[in-house]
BANUFI-952190 format. One line per field, with one value per atom (N, C-alpha, C): residue number from 1; x negated, y, z. Coordinates in nm, 2 decimals, padded with zeros to 4 digits. Last residue first. Example, Ala and Ser with C-alpha at 12.3 -4.5 7.8 and 13.67 -1.06 7.14 Angstrom:
BEGIN
num	(2, 2, 2, 1, 1, 1)
xx	(-01.28, -01.37, -01.29, -01.32, -01.23, -01.32)
yy	(-00.22, -00.11, 00.00, -00.57, -00.45, -00.33)
zz	(00.71, 00.71, 00.79, 00.78, 00.78, 00.78)
! end
This chain:
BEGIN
num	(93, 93, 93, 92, 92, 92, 91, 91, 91, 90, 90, 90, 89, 89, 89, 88, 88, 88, 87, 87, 87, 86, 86, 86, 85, 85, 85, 84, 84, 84, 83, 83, 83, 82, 82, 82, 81, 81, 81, 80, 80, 80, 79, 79, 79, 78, 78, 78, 77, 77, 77, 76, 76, 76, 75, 75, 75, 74, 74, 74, 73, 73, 73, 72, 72, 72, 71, 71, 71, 70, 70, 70, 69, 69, 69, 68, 68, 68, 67, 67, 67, 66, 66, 66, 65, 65, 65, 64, 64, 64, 63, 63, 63, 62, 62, 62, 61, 61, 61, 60, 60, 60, 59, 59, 59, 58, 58, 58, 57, 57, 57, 56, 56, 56, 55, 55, 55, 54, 54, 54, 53, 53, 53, 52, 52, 52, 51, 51, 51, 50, 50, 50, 49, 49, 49, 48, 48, 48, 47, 47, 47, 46, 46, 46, 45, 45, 45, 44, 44, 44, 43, 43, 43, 42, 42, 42, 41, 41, 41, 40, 40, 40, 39, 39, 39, 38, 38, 38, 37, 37, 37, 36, 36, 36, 35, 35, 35, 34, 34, 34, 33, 33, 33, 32, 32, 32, 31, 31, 31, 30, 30, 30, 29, 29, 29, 28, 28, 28, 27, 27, 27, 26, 26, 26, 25, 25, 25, 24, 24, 24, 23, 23, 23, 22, 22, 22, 21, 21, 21, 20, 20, 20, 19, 19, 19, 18, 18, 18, 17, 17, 17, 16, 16, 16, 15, 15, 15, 14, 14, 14, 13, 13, 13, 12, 12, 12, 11, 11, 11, 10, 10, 10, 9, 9, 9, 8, 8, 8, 7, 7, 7, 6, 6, 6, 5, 5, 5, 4, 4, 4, 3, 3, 3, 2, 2, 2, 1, 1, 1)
xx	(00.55, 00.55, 00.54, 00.63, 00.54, 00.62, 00.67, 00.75, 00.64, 00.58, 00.55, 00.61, 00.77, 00.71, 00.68, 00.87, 00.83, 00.74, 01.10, 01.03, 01.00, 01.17, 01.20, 01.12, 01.13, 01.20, 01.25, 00.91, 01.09, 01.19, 00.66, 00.72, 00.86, 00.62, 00.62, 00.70, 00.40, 00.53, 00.51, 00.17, 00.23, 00.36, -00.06, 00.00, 00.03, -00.05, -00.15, -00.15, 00.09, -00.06, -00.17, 00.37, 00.33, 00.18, 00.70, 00.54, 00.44, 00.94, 00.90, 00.73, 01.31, 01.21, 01.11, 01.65, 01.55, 01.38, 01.95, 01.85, 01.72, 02.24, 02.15, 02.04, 02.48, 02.46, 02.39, 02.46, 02.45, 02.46, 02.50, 02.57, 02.62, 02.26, 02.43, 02.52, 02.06, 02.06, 02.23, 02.06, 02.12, 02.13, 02.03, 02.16, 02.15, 01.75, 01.85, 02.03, 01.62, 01.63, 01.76, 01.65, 01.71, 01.75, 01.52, 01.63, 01.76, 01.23, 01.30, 01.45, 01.25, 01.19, 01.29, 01.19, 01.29, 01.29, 00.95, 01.05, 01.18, 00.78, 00.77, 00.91, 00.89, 00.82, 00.83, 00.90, 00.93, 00.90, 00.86, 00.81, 00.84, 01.19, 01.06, 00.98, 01.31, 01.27, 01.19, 01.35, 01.22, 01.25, 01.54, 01.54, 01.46, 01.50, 01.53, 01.50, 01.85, 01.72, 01.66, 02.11, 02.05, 01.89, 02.37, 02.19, 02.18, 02.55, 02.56, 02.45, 02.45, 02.50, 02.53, 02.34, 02.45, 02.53, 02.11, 02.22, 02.37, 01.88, 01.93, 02.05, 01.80, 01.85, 01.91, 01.72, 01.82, 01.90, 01.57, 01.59, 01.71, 01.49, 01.64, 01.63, 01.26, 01.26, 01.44, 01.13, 01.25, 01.27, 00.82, 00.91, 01.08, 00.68, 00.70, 00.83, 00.39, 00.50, 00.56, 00.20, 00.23, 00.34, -00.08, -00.04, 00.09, -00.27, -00.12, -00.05, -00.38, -00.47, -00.36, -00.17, -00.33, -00.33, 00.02, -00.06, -00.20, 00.32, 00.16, 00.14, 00.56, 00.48, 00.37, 00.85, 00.66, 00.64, 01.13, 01.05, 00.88, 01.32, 01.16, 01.13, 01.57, 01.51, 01.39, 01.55, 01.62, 01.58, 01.50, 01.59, 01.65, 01.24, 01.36, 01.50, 00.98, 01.08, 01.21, 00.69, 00.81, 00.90, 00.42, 00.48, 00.61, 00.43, 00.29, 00.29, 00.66, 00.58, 00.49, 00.79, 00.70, 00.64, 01.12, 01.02, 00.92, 01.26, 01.20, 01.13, 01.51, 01.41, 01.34, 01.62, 01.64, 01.50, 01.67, 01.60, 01.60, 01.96, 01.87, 01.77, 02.02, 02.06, 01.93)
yy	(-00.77, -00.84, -00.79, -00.50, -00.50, -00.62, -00.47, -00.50, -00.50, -00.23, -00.31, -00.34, -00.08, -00.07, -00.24, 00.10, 00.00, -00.01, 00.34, 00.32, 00.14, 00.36, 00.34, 00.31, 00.37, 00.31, 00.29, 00.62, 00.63, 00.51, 00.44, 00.48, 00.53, 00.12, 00.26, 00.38, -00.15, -00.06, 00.08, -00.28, -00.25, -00.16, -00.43, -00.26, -00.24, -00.67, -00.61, -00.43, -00.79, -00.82, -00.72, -00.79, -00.69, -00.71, -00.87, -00.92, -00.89, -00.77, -00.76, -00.82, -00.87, -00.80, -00.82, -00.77, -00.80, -00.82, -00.98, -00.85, -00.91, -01.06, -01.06, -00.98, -01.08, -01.02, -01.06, -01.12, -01.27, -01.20, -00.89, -00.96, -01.12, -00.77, -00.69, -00.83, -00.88, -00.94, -00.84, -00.88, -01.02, -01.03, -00.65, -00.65, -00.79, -00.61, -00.53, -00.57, -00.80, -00.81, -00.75, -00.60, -00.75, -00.80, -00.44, -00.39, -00.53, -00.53, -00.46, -00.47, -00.66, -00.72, -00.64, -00.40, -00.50, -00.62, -00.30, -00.24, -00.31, -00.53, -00.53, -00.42, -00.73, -00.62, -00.57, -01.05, -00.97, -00.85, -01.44, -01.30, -01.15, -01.57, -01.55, -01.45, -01.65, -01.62, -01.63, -01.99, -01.84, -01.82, -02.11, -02.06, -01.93, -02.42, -02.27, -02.20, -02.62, -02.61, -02.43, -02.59, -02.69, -02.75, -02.31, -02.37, -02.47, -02.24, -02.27, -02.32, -02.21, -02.39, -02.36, -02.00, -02.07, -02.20, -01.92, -01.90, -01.96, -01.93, -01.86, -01.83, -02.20, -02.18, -02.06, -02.16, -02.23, -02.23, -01.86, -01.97, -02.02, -01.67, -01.71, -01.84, -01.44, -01.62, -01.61, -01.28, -01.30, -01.42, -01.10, -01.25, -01.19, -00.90, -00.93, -01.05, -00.68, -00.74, -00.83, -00.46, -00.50, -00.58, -00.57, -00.48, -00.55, -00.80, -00.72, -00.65, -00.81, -00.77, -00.73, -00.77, -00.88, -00.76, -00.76, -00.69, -00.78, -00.83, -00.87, -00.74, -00.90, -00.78, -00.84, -01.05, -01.08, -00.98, -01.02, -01.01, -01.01, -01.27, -01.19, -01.16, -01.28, -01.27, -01.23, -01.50, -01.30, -01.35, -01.69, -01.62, -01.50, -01.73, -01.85, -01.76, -01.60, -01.57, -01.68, -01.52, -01.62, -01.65, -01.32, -01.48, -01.46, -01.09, -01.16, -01.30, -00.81, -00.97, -00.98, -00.53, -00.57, -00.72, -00.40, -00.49, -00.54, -00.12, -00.26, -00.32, 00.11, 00.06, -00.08, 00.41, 00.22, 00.21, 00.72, 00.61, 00.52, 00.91, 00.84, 00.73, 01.24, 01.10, 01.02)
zz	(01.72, 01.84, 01.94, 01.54, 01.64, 01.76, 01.18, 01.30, 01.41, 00.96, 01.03, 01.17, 00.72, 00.82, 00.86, 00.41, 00.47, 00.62, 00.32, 00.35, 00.44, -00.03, 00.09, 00.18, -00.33, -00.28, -00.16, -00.27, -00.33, -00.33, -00.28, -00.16, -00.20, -00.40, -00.37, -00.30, -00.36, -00.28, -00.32, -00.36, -00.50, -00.45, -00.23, -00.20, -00.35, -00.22, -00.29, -00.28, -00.05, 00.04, -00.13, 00.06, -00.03, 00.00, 00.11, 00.09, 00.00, 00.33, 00.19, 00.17, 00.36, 00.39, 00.27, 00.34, 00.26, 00.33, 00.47, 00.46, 00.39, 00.33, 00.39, 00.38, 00.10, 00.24, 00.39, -00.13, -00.03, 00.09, -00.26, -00.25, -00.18, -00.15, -00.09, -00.15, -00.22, -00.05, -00.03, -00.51, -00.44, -00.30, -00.54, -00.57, -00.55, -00.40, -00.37, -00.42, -00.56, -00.46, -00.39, -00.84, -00.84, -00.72, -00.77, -00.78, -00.76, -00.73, -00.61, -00.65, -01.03, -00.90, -00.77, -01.16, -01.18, -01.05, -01.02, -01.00, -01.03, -01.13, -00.95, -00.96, -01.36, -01.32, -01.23, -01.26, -01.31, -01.27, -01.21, -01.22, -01.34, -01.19, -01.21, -01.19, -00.80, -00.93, -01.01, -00.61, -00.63, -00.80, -00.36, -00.51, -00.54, -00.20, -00.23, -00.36, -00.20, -00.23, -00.21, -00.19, -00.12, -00.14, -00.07, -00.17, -00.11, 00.11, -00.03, -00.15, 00.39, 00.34, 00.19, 00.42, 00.49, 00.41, 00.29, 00.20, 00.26, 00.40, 00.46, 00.38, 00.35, 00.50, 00.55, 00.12, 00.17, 00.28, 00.05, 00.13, 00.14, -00.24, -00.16, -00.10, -00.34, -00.27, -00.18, -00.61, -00.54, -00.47, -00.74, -00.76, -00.64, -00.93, -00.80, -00.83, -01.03, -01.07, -00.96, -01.22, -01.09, -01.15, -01.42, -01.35, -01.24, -01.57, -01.67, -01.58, -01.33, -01.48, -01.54, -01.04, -01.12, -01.25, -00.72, -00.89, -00.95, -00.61, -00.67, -00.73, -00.35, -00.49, -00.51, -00.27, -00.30, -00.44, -00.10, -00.23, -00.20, 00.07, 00.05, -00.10, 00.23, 00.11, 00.10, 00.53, 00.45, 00.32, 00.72, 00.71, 00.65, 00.64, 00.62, 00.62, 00.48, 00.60, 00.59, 00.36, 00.30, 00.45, 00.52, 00.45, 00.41, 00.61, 00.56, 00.48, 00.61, 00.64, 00.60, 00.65, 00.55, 00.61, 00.62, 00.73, 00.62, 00.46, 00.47, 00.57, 00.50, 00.59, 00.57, 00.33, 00.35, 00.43, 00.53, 00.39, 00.43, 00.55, 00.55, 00.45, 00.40, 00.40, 00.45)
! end
């Protein structure tokens, strides 16, 4: 079976969901951003979770971009990804 394929960003994407990994001092953990713009007119603001444990985080991600049916990509500037989630790559302008 194949493996999910994230796009890894550098920023907050208007058009997908971005999860944001961190890690600090109480260890890893990661937010959820649902743009407005990319909710086709049902939001009229955008909507950032709270911070939750980077694996609750991915999962959360995963069961709002099947149900808003849109794609995920991902913001990882601390290297909190691990890899059994799937693999992450870098788009090439």
């Amino acid at each position: 079976m194949a493996r999910n394929r994230f796009e890894q960003v550098s920023e907050i994407q208007p058009d997908a969901i971005t999860l944001v990994l961190r890690r600090d001092n109480a260890g890893a953990s990661g937010s959820i951003v649902l743009p407005a713009a990319a909710s086709g007119g049902r939001l009229s603001s955008d909507q950032v979770s709270a911070h939750l444990p980077a694996q609750d985080a991915f999962r959360g991600a995963i069961r709002l971009a099947n149900d808003m049916k849109l794609a995920i990509v991902v913001c990882d500037p601390d290297g909190v990804w691990k890899p059994e989630w799937g693999d992450l790559y870098q788009a090439i302008d």
